[in-house]
Structure formats: structure tokens, C-alpha cells
N, CA, C and O atoms as a Maestro MAE file, in Angstrom:
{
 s_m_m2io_version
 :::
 2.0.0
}

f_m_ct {
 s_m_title
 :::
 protein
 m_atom[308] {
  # First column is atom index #
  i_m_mmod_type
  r_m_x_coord
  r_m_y_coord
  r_m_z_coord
  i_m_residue_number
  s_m_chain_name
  s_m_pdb_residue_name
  s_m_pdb_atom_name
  i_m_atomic_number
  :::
  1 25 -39.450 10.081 3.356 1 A "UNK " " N  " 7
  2 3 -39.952 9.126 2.388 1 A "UNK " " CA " 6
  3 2 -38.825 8.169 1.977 1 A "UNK " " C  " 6
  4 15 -37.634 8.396 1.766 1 A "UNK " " O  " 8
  5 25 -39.802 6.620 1.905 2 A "UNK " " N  " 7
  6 3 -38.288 6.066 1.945 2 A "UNK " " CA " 6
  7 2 -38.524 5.806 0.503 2 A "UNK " " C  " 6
  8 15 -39.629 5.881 -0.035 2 A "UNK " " O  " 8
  9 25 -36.949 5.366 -0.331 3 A "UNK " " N  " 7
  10 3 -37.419 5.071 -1.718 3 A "UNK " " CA " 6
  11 2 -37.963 3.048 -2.028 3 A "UNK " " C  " 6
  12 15 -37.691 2.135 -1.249 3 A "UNK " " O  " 8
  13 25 -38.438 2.964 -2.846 4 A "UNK " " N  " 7
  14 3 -38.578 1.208 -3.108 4 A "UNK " " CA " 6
  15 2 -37.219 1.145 -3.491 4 A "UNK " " C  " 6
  16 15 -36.541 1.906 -4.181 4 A "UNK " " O  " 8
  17 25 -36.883 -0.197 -2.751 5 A "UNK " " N  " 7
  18 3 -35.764 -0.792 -3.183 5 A "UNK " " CA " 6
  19 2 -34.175 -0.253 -2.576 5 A "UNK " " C  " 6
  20 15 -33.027 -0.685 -2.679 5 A "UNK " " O  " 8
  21 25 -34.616 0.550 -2.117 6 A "UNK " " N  " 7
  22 3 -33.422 1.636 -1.297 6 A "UNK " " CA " 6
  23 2 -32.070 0.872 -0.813 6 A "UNK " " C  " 6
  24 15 -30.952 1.308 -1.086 6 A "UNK " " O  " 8
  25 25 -32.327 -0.483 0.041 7 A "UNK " " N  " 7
  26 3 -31.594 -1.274 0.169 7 A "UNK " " CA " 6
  27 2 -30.823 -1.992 -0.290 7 A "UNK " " C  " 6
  28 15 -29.810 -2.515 0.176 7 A "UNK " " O  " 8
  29 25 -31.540 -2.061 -1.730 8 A "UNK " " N  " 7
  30 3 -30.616 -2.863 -2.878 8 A "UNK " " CA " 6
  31 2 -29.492 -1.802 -3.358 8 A "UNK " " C  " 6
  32 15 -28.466 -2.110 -3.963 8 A "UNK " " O  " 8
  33 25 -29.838 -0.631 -3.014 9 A "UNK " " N  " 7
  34 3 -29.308 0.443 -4.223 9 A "UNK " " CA " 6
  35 2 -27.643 0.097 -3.720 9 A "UNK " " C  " 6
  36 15 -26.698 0.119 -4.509 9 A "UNK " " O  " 8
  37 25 -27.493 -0.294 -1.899 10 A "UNK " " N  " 7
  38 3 -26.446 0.051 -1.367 10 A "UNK " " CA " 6
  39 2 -25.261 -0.377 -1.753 10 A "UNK " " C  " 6
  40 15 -25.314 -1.607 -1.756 10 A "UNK " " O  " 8
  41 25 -23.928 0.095 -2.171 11 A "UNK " " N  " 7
  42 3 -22.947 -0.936 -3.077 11 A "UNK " " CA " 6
  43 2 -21.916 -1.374 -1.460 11 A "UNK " " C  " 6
  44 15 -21.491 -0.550 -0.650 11 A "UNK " " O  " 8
  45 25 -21.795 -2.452 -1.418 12 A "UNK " " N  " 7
  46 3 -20.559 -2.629 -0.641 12 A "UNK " " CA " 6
  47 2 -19.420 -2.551 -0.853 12 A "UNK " " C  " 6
  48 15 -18.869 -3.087 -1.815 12 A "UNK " " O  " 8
  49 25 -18.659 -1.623 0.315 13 A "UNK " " N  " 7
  50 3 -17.627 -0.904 0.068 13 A "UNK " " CA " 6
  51 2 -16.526 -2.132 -0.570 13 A "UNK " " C  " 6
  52 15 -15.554 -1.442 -0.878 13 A "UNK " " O  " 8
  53 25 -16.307 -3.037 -0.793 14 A "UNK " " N  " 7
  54 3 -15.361 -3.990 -1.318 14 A "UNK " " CA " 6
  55 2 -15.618 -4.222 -2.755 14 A "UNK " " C  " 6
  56 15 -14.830 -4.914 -3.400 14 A "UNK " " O  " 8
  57 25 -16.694 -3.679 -3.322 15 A "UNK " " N  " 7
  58 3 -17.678 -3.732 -4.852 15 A "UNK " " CA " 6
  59 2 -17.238 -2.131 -4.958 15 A "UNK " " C  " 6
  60 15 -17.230 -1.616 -6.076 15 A "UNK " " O  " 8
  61 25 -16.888 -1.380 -3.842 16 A "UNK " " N  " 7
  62 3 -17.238 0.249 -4.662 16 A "UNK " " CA " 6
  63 2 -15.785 0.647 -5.666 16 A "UNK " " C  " 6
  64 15 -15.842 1.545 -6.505 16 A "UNK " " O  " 8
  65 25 -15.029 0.159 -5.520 17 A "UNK " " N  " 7
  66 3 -13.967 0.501 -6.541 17 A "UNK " " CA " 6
  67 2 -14.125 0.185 -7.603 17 A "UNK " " C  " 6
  68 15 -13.925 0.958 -8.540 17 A "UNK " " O  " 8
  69 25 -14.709 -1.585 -7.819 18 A "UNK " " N  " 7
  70 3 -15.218 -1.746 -9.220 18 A "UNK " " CA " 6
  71 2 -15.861 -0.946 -9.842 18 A "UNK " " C  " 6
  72 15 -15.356 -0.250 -10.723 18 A "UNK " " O  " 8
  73 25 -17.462 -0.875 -9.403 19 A "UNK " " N  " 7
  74 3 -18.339 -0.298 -9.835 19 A "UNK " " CA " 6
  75 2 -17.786 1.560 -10.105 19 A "UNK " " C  " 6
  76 15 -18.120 2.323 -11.012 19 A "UNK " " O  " 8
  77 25 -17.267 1.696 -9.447 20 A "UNK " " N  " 7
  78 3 -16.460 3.177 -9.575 20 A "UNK " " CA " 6
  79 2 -15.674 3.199 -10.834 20 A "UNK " " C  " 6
  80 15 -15.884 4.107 -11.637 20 A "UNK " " O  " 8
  81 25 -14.776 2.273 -11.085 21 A "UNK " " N  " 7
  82 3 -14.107 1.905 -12.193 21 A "UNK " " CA " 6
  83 2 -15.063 0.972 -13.657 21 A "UNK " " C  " 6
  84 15 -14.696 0.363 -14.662 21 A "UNK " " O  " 8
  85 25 -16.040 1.221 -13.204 22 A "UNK " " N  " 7
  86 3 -16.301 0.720 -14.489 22 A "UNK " " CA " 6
  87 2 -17.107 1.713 -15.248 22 A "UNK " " C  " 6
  88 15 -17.528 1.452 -16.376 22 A "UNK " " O  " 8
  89 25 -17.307 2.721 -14.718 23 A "UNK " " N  " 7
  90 3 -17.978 4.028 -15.677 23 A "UNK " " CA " 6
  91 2 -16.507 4.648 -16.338 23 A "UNK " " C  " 6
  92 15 -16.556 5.230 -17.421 23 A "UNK " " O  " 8
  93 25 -15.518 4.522 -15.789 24 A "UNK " " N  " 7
  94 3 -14.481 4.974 -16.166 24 A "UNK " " CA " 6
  95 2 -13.727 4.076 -17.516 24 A "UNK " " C  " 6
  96 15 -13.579 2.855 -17.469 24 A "UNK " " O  " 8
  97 25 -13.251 5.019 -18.817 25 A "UNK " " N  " 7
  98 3 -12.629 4.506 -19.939 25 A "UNK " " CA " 6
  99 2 -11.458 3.556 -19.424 25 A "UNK " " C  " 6
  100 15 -10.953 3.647 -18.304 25 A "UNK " " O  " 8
  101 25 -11.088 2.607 -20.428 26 A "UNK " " N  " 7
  102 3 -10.412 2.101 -20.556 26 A "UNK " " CA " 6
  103 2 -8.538 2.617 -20.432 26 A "UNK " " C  " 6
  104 15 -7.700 2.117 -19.682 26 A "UNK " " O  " 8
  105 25 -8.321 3.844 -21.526 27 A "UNK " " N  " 7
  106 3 -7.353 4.510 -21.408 27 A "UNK " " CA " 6
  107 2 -7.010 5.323 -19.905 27 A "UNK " " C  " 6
  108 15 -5.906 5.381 -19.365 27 A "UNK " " O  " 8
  109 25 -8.413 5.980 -19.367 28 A "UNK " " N  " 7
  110 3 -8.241 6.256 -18.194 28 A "UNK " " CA " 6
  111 2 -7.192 5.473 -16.983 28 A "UNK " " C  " 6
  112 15 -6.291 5.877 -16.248 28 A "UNK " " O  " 8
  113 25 -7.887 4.076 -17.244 29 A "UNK " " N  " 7
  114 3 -7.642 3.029 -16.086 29 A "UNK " " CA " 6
  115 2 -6.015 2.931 -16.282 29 A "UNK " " C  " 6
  116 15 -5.076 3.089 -15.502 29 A "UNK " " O  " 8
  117 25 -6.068 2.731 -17.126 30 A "UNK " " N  " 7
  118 3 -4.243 2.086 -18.062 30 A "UNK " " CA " 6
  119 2 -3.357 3.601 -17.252 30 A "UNK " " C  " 6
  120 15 -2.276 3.511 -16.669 30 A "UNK " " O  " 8
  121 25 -3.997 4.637 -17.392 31 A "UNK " " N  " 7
  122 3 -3.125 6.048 -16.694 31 A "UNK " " CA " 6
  123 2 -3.224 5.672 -15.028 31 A "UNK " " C  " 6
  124 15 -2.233 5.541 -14.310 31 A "UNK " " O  " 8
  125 25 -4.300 5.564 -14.683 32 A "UNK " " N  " 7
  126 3 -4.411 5.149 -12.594 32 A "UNK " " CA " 6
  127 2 -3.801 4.105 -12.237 32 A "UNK " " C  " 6
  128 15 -3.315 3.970 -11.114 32 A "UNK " " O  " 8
  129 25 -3.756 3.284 -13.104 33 A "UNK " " N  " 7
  130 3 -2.549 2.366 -12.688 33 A "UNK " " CA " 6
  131 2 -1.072 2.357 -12.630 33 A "UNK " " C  " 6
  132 15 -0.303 1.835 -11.823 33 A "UNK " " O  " 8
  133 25 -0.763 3.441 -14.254 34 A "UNK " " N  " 7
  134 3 0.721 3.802 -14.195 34 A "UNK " " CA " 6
  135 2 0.621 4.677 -12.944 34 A "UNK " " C  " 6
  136 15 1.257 4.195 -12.007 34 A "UNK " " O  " 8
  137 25 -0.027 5.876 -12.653 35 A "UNK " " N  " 7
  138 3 0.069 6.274 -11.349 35 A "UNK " " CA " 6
  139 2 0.254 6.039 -10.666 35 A "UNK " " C  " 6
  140 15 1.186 6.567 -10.059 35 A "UNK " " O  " 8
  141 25 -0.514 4.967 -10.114 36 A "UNK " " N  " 7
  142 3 -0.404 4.123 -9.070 36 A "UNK " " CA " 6
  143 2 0.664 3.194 -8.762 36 A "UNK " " C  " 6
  144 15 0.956 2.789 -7.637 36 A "UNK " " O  " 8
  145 25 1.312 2.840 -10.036 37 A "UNK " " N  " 7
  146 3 2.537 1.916 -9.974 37 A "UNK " " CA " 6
  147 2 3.547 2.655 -9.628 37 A "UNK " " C  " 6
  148 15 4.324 2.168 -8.807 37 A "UNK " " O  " 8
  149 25 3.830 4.106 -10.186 38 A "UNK " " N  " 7
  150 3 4.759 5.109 -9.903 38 A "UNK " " CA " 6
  151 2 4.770 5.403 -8.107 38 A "UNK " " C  " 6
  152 15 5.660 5.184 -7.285 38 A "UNK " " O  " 8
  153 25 3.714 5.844 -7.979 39 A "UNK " " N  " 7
  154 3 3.356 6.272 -6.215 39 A "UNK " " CA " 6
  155 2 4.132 4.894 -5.877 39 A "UNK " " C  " 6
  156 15 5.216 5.064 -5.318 39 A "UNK " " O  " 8
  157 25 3.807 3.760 -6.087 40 A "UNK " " N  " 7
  158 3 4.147 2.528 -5.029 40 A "UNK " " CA " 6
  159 2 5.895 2.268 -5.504 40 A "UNK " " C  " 6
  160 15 6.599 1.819 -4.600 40 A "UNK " " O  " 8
  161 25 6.304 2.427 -6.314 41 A "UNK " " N  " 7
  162 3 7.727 3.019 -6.660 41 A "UNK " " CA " 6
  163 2 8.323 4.040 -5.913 41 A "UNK " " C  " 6
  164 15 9.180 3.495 -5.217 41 A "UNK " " O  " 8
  165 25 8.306 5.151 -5.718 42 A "UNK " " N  " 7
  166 3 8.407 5.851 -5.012 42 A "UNK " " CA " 6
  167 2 8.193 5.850 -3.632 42 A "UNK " " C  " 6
  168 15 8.913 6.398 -2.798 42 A "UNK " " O  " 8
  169 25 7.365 5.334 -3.465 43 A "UNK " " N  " 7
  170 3 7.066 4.908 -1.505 43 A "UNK " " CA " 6
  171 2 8.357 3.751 -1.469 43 A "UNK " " C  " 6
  172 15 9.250 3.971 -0.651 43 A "UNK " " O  " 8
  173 25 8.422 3.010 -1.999 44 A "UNK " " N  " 7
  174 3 8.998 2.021 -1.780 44 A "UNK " " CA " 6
  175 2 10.770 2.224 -1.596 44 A "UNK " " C  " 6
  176 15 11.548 1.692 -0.805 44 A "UNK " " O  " 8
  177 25 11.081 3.630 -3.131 45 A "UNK " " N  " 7
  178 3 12.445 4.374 -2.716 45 A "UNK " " CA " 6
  179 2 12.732 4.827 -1.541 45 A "UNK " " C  " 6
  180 15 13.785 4.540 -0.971 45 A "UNK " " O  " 8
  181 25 11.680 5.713 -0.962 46 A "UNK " " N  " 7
  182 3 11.934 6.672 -0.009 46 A "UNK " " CA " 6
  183 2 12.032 5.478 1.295 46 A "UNK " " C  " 6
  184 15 13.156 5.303 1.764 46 A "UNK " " O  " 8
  185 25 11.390 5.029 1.616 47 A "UNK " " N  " 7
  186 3 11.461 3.799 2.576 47 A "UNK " " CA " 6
  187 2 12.428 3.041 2.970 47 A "UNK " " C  " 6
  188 15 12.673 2.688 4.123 47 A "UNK " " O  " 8
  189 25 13.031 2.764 1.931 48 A "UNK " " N  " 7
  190 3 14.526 1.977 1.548 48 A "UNK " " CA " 6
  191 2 15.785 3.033 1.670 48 A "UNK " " C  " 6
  192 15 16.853 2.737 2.207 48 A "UNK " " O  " 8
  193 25 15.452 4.449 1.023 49 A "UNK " " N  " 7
  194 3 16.432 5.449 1.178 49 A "UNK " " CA " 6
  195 2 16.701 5.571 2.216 49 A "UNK " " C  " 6
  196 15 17.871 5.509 2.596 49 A "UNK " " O  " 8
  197 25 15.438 5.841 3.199 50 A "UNK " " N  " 7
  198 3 15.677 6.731 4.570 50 A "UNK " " CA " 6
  199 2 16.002 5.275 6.014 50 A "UNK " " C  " 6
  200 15 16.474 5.421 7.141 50 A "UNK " " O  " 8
  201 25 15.551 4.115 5.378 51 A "UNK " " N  " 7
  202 3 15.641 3.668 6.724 51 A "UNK " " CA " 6
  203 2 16.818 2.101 6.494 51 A "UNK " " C  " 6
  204 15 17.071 1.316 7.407 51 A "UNK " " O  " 8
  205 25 17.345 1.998 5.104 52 A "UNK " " N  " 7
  206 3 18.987 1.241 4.763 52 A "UNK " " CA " 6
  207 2 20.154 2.265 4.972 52 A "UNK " " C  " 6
  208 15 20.881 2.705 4.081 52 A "UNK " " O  " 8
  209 25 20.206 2.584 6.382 53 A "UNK " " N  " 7
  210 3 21.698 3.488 6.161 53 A "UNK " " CA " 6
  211 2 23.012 2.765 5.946 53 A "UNK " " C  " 6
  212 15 24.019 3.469 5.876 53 A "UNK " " O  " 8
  213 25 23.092 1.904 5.872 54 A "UNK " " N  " 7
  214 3 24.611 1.119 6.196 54 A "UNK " " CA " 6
  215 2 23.409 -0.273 5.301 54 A "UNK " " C  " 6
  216 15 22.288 -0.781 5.285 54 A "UNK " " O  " 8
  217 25 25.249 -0.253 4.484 55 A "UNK " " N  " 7
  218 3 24.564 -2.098 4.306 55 A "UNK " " CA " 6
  219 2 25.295 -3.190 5.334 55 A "UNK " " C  " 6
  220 15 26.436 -3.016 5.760 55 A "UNK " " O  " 8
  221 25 24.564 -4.202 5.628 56 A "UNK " " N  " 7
  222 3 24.971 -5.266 6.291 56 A "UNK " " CA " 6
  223 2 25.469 -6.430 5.508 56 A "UNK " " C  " 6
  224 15 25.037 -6.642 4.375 56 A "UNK " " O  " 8
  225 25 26.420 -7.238 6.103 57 A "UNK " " N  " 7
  226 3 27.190 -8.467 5.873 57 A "UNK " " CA " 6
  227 2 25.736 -9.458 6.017 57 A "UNK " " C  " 6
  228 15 24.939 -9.399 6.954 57 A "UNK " " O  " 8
  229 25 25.645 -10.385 4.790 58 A "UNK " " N  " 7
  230 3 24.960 -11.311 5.364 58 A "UNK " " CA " 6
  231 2 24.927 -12.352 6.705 58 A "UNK " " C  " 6
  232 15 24.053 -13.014 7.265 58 A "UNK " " O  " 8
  233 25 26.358 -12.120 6.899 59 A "UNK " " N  " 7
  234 3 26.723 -13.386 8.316 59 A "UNK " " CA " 6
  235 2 26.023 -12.284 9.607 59 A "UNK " " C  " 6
  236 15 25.120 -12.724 10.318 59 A "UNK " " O  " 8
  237 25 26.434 -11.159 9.758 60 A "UNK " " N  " 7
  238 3 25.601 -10.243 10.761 60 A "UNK " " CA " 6
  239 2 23.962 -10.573 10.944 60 A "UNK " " C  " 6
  240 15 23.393 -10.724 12.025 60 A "UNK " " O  " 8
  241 25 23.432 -10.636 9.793 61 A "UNK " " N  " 7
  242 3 21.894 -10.813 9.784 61 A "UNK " " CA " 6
  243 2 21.572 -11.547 10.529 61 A "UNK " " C  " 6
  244 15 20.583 -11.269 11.206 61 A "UNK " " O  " 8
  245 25 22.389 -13.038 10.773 62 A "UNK " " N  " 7
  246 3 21.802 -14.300 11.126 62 A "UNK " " CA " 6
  247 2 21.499 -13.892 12.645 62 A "UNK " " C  " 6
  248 15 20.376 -14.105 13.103 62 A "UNK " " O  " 8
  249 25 22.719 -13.178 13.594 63 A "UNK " " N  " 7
  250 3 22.525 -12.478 14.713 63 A "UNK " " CA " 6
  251 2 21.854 -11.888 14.914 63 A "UNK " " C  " 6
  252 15 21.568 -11.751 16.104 63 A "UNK " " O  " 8
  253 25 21.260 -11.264 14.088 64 A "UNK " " N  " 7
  254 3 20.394 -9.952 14.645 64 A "UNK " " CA " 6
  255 2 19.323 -10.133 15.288 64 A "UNK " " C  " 6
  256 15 18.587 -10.985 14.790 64 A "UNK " " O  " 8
  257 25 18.824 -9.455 16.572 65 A "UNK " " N  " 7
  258 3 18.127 -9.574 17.198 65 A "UNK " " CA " 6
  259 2 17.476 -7.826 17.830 65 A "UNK " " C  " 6
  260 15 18.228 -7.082 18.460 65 A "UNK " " O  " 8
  261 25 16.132 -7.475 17.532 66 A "UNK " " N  " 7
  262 3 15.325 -6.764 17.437 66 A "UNK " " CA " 6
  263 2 14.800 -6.652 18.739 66 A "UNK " " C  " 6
  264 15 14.237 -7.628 19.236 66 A "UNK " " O  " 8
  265 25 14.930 -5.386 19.481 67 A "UNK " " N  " 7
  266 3 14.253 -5.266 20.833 67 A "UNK " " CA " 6
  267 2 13.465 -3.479 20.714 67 A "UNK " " C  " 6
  268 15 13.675 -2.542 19.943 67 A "UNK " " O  " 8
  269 25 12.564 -3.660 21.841 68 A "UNK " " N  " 7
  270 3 11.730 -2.758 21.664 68 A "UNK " " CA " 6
  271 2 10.567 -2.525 20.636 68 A "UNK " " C  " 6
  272 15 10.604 -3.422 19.793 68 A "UNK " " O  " 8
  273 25 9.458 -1.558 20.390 69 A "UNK " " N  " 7
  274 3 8.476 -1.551 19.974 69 A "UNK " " CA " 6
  275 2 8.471 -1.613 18.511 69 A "UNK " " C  " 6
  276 15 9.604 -1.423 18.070 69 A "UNK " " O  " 8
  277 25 7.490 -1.836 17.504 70 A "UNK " " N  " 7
  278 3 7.638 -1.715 16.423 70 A "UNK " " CA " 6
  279 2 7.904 -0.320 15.710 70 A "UNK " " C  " 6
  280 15 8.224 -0.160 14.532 70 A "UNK " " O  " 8
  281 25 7.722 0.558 16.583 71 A "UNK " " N  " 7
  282 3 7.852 1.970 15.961 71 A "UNK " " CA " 6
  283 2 8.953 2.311 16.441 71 A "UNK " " C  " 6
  284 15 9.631 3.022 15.700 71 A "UNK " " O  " 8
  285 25 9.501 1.984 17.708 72 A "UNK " " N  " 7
  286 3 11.134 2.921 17.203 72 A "UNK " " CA " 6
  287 2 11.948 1.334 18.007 72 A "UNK " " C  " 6
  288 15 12.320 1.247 19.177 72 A "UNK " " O  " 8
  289 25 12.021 0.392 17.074 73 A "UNK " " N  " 7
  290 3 12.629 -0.855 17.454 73 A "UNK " " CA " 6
  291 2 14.322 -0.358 17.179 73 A "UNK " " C  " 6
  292 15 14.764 0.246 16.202 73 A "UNK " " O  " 8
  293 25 15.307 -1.005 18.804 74 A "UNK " " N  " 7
  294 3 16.795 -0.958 18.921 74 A "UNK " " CA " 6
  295 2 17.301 -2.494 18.167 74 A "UNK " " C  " 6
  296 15 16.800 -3.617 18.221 74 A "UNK " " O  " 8
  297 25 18.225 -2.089 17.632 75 A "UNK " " N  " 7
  298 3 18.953 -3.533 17.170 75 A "UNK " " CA " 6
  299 2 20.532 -3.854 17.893 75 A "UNK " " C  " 6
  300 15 21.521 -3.120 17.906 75 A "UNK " " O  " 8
  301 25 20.402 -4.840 18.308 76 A "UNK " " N  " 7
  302 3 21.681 -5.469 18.730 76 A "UNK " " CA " 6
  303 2 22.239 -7.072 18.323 76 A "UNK " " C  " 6
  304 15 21.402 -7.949 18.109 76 A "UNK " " O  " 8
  305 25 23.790 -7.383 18.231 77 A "UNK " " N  " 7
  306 3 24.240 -8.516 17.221 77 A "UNK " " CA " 6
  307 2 24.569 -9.147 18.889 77 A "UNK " " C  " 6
  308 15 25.054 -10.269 19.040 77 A "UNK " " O  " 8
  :::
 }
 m_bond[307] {
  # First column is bond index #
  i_m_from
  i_m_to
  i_m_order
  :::
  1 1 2 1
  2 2 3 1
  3 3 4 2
  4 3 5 1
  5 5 6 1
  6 6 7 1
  7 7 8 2
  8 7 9 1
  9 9 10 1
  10 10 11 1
  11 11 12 2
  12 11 13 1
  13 13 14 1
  14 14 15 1
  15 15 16 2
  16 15 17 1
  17 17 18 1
  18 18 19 1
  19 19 20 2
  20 19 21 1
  21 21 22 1
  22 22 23 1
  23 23 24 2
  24 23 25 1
  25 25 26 1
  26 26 27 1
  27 27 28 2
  28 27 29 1
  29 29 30 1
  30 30 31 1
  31 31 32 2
  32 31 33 1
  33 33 34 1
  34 34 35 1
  35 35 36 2
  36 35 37 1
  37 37 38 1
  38 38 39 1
  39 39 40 2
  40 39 41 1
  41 41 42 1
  42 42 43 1
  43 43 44 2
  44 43 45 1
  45 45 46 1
  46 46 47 1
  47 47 48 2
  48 47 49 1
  49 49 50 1
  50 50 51 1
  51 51 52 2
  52 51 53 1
  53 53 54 1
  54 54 55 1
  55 55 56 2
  56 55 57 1
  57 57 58 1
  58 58 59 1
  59 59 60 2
  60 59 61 1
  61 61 62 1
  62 62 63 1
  63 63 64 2
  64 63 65 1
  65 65 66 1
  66 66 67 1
  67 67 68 2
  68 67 69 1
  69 69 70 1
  70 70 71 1
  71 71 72 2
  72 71 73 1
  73 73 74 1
  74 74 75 1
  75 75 76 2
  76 75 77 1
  77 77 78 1
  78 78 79 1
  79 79 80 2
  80 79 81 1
  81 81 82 1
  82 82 83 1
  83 83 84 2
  84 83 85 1
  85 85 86 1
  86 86 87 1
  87 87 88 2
  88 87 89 1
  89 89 90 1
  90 90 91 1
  91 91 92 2
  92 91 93 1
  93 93 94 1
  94 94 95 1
  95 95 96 2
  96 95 97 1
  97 97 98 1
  98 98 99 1
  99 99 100 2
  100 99 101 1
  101 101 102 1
  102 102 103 1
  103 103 104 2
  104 103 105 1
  105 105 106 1
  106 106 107 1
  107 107 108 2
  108 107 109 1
  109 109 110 1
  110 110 111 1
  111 111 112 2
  112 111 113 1
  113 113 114 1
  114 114 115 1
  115 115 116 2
  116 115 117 1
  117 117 118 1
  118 118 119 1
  119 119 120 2
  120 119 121 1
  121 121 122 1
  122 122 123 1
  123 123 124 2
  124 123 125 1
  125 125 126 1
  126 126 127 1
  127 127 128 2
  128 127 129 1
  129 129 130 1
  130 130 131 1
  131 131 132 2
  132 131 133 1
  133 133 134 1
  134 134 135 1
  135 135 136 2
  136 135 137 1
  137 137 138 1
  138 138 139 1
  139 139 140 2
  140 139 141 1
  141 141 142 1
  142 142 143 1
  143 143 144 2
  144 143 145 1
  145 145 146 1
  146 146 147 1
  147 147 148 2
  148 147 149 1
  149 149 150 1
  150 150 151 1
  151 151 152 2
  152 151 153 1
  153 153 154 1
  154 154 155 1
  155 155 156 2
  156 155 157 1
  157 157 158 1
  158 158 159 1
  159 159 160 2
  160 159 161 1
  161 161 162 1
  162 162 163 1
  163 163 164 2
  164 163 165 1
  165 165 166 1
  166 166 167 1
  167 167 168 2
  168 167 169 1
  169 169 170 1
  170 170 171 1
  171 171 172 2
  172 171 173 1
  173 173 174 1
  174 174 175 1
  175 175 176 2
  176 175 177 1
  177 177 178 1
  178 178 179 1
  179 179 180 2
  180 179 181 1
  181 181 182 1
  182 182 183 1
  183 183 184 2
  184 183 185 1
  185 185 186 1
  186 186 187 1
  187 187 188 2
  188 187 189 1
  189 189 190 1
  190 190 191 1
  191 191 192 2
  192 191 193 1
  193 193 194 1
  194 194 195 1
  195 195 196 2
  196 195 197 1
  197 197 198 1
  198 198 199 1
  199 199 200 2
  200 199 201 1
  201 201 202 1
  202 202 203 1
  203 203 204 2
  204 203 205 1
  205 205 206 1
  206 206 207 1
  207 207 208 2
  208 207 209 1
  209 209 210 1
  210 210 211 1
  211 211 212 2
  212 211 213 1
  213 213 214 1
  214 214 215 1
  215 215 216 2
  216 215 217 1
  217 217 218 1
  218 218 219 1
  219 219 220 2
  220 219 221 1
  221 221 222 1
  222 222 223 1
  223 223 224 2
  224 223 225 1
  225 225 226 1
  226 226 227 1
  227 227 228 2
  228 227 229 1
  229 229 230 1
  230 230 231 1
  231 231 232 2
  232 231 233 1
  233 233 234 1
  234 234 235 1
  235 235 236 2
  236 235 237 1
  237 237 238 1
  238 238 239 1
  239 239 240 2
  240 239 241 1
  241 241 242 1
  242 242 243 1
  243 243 244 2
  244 243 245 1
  245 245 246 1
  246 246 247 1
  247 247 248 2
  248 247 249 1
  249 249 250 1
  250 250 251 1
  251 251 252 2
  252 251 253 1
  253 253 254 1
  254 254 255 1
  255 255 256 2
  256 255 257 1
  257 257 258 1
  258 258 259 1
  259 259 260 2
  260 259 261 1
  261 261 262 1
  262 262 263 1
  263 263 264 2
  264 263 265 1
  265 265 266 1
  266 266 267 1
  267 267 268 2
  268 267 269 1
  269 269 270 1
  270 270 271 1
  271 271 272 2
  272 271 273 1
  273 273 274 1
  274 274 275 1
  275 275 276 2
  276 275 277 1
  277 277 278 1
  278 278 279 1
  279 279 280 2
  280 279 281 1
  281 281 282 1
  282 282 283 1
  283 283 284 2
  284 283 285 1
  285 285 286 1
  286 286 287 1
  287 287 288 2
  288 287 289 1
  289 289 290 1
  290 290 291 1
  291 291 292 2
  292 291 293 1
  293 293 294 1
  294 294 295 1
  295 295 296 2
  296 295 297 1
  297 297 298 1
  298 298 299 1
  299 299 300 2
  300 299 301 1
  301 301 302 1
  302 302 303 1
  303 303 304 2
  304 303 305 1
  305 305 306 1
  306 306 307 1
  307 307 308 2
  :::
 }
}
């Protein structure tokens, strides 16, 4: 059995976070965001930690030239 209107009910997935977030309090939101700001803080340390081993001279940069794939790319000046 199909229901009336069934089609309308459907939310598109680019609407479903809103609509997800809007049954949700206010104070709630203000906490998923500090969360969320923290997580993207943290990704952003570990990223920088693990893959800046050495700092570079700005005059080196201008040389640099990138060979091989994006996942395990060699560097040579």
C-alpha cells in the first residue's frame, strides 16, 4: 500500500541536515559545533604533525618539484 503523498514526504539529502537540525535545541547546536570545531582542530594538528617533518627555507619552495602519485608523492629541488 502506497501512502498519499509519499513522494513529497522524501527530504533531499542536501535539506537532511537542516531539517535534522532543526528539531534539535539551540544549546544543543552551539555544543555540535564546538565539537565539530575541536575534531577539525585536531585533524588539522595531526596532519601538520605527522606530515611537516623538517621546516623548509622559503627560497627551497620556489624549486620544488613533486613527482609521483598523489598518495605517496617523491619530492625533489
Amino acid at each position: 500500500m502506497k501512502l498519499p503523498n509519499a513522494d513529497k514526504a522524501i527530504i533531499p539529502p542536501e535539506k537532511l541536515r537542516d531539517y535534522v537540525l532543526s528539531f534539535v535545541p539551540l544549546h544543543m547546536k552551539i555544543f555540535l559545533l564546538r565539537v565539530q570545531l575541536m575534531q577539525t582542530k585536531y585533524l588539522v594538528n595531526i596532519i601538520l604533525s605527522t606530515t611537516v617533518k623538517y621546516s623548509v627555507r622559503p627560497e627551497l619552495v620556489e624549486g620544488l618539484v613533486v613527482h609521483g602519485s598523489t598518495s605517496s608523492p617523491r619530492t625533489s629541488f
